[in-house]
ZAMARMAR-281587 format. One record per residue (C-alpha): residue number from 1; x, y, z; residue in three letters. Coordinates in Angstrom, 2 decimals, decimal comma. Layout:
+-----+---------+---------+---------+------+
!  nr !       X !       Y !       Z ! rest !
+-----+---------+---------+---------+------+
! NUM !       X !       Y !       Z !  ALA !
...
+-----+---------+---------+---------+------+
END
This chain:
+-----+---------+---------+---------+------+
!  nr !       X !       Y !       Z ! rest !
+-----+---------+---------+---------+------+
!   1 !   69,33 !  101,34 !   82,93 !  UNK !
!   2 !   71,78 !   99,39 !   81,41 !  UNK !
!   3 !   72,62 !   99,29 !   77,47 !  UNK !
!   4 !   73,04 !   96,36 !   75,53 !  UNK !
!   5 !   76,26 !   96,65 !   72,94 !  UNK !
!   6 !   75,00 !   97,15 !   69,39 !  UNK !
!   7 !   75,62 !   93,90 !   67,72 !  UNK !
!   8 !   78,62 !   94,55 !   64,79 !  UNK !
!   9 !   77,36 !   94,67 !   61,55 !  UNK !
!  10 !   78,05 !   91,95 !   58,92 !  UNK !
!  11 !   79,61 !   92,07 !   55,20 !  UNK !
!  12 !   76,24 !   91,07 !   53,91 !  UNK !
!  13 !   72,75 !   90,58 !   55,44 !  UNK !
!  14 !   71,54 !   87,20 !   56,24 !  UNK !
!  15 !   68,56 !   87,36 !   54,12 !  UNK !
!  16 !   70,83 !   87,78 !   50,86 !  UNK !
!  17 !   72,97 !   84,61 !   51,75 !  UNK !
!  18 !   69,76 !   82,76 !   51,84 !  UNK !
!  19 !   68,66 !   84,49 !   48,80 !  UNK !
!  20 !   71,65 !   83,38 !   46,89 !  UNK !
!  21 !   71,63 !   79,82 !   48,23 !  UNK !
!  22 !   68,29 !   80,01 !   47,51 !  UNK !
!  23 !   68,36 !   81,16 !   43,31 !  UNK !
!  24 !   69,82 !   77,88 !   41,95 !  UNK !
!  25 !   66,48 !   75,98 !   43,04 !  UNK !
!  26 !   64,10 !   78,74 !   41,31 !  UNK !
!  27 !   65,03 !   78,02 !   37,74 !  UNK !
!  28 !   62,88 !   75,67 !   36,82 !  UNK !
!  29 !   63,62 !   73,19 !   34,09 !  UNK !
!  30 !   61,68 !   72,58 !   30,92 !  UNK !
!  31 !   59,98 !   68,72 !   31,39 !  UNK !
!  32 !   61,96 !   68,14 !   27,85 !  UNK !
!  33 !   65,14 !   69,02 !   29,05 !  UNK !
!  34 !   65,31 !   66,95 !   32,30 !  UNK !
!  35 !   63,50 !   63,96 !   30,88 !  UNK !
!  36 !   66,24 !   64,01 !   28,74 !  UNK !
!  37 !   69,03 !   64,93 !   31,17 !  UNK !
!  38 !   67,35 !   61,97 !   33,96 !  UNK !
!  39 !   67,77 !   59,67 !   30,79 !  UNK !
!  40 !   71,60 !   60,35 !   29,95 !  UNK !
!  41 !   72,25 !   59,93 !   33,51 !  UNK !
!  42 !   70,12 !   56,85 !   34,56 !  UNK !
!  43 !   69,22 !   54,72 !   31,47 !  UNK !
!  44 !   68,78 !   52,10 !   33,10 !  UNK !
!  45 !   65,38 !   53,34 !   34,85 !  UNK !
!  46 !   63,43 !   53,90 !   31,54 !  UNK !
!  47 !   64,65 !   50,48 !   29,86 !  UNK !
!  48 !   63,67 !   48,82 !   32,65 !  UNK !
!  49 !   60,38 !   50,47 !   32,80 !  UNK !
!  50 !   60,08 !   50,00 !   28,70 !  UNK !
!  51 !   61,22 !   46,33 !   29,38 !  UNK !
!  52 !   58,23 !   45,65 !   32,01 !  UNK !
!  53 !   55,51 !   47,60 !   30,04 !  UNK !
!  54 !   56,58 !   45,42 !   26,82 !  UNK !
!  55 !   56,82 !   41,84 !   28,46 !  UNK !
!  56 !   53,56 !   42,81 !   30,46 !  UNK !
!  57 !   51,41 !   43,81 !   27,13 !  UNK !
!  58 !   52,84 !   40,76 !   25,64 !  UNK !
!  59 !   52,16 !   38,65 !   28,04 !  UNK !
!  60 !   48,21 !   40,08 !   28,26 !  UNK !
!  61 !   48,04 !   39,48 !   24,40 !  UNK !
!  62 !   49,13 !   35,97 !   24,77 !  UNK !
!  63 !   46,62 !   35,23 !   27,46 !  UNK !
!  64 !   43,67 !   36,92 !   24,40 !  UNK !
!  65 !   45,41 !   34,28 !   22,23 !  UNK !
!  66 !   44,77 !   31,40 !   24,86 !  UNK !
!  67 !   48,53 !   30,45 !   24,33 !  UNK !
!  68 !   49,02 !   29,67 !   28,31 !  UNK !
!  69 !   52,89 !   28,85 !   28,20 !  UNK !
!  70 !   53,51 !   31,74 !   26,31 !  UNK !
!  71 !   51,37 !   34,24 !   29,07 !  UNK !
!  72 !   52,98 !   32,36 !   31,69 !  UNK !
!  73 !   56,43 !   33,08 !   30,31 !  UNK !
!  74 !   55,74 !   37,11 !   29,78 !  UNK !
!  75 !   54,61 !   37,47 !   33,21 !  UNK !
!  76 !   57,63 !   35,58 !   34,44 !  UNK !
!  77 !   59,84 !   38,09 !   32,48 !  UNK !
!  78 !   57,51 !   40,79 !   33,80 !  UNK !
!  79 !   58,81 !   40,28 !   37,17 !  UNK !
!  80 !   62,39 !   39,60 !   36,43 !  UNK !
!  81 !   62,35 !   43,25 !   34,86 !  UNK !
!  82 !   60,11 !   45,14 !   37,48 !  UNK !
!  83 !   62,61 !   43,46 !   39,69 !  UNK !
!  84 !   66,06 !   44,97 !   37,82 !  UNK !
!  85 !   64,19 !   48,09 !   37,27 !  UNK !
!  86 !   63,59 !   48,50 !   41,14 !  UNK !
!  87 !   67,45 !   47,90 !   41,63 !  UNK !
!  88 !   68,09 !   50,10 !   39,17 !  UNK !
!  89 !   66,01 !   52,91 !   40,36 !  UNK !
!  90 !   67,65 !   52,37 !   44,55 !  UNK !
!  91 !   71,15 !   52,53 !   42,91 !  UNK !
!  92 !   70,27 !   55,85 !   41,31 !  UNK !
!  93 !   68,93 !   57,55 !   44,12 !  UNK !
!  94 !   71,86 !   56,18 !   46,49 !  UNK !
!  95 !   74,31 !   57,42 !   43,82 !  UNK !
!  96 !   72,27 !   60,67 !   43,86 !  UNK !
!  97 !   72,76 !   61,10 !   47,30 !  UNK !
!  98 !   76,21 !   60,53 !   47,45 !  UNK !
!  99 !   77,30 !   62,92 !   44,71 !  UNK !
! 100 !   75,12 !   65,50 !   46,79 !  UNK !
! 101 !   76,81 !   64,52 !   50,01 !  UNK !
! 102 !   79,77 !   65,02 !   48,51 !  UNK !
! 103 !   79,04 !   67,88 !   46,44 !  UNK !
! 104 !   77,80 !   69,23 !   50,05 !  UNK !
! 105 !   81,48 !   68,49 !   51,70 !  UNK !
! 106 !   83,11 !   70,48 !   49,08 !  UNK !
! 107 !   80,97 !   73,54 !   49,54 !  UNK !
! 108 !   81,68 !   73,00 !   53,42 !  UNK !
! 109 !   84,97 !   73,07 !   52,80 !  UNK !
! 110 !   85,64 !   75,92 !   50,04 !  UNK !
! 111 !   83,95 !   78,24 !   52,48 !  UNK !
+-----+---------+---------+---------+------+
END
């Protein structure tokens, strides 16, 4: 019967690595505080979405009015903004990813 060599013992266990990694995603942030932070770092998003909401009820109260040119001109301007708010939103999450890719590629090569 033949004995397997004892595998050499690490610095640290593999579960506490993970565990580490791991402890930066468990603090959860306060809905205030990331609204907040989401705003500073994309404003673009909410104006656009403030922009749409605006030009949409305006448009709806012109159409209760009967004043057809102005309805037809809100809606018109509803779509321009849903349209630079969707831009807005993919260059965010592209420019999201890419800070994390890169953020990534510095951790990769610190260690």
């Amino acid at each position: 019967m033949s004995k397997a060599p004892l595998p050499t013992p690490t610095p640290e266990l593999e579960w506490v690595k993970i565990r580490e990694e791991l402890a930066e995603y468990d603090q959860i942030e306060p809905f205030q505080k990331k609204f907040k932070r989401v705003l500073i770092e994309h404003p673009l998003v909410p104006l656009g979405i403030m922009a749409t909401c605006g030009s949409l009820v305006l448009g709806m109260r012109a159409m209760v009015q009967g004043d057809r040119l102005r309805s037809n001109l809100m809606m018109r301007f509803r779509i321009f903004f849903q349209a630079v708010t969707v831009a807005a939103m993919t260059v965010s999450a592209v420019t999201v990813l890419k800070s994390r890719e890169k953020s990534e590629k510095l951790n990769e090569n610190s260690t």
